[in-house]
C-alpha positions as CSV (number, residue, x, y, z in Angstrom):
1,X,-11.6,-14.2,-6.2
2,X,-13.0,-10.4,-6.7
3,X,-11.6,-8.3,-9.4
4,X,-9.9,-5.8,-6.9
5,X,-9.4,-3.4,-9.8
6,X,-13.0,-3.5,-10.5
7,X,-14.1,-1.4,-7.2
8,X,-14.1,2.1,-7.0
9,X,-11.4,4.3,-6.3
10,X,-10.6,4.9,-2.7
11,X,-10.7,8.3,-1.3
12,X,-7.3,10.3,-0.9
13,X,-8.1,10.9,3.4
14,X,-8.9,6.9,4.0
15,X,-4.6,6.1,2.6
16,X,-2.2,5.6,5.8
17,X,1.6,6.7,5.1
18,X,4.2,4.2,6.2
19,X,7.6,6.3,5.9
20,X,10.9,5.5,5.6
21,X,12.9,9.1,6.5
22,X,11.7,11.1,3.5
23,X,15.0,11.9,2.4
24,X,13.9,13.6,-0.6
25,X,11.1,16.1,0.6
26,X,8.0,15.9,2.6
27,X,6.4,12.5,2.3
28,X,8.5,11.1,-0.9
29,X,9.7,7.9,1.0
30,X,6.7,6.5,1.6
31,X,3.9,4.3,1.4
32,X,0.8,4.8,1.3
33,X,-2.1,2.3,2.4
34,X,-6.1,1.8,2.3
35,X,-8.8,-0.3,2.7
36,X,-10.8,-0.9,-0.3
37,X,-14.6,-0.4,0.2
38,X,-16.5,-3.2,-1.1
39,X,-14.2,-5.9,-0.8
40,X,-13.2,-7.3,2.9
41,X,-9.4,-7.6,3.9
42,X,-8.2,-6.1,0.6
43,X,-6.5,-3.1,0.5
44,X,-4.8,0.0,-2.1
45,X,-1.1,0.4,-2.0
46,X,0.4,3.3,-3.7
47,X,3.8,5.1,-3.8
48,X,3.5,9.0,-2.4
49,X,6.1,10.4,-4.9
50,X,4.8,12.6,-7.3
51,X,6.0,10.6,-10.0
52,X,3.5,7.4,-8.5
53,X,0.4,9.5,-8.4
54,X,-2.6,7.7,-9.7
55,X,-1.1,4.5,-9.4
56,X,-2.5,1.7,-7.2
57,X,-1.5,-1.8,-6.3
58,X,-4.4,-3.5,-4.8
59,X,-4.0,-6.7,-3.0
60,X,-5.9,-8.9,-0.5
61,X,-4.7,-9.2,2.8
62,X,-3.2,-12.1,2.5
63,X,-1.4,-10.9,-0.2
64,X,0.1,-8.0,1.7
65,X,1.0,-10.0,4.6
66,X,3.0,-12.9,2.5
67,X,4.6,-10.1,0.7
68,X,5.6,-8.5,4.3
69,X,6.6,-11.8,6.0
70,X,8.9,-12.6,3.2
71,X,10.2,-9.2,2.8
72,X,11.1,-9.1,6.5
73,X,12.6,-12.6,6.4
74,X,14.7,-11.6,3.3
75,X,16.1,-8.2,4.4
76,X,16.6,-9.6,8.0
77,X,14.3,-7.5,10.0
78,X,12.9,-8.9,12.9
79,X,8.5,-8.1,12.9
């Protein structure tokens, strides 16, 4: 498997925010998503509070979608 940390950083206009209500200013409850160039179905994740900037998770997409499945199946949401 590729080093995902290896690649280059993604650029700040290719991350997608996924919200939750932003209950604590514009755009602090959310996540943000993004392909990763170089590498196929793997993406960034990172949290949009200041206090997260500069920090990445980066996952395949399998990874992210086991991670959603279970998540979903654990908090009782319905996809």
């Amino acid at each position: 498997m590729q080093n995902l940390y290896t690649l280059p950083a993604v650029d700040d206009g290719a991350f997608e925010n996924f919200c939750g209500g932003n209950l604590n200013g514009e755009h602090e409850s959310c996540i943000d998503v993004a392909a990763l160039p170089g590498a196929e179905e793997s993406f960034a994740l990172r949290d949009s509070k200041p206090e997260g900037a500069g920090r990445e998770l980066r996952a395949t997409a399998t990874e992210v979608d086991d991670f959603v499945i279970g998540w979903a199946k654990k908090r009782g949401l319905a996809l």
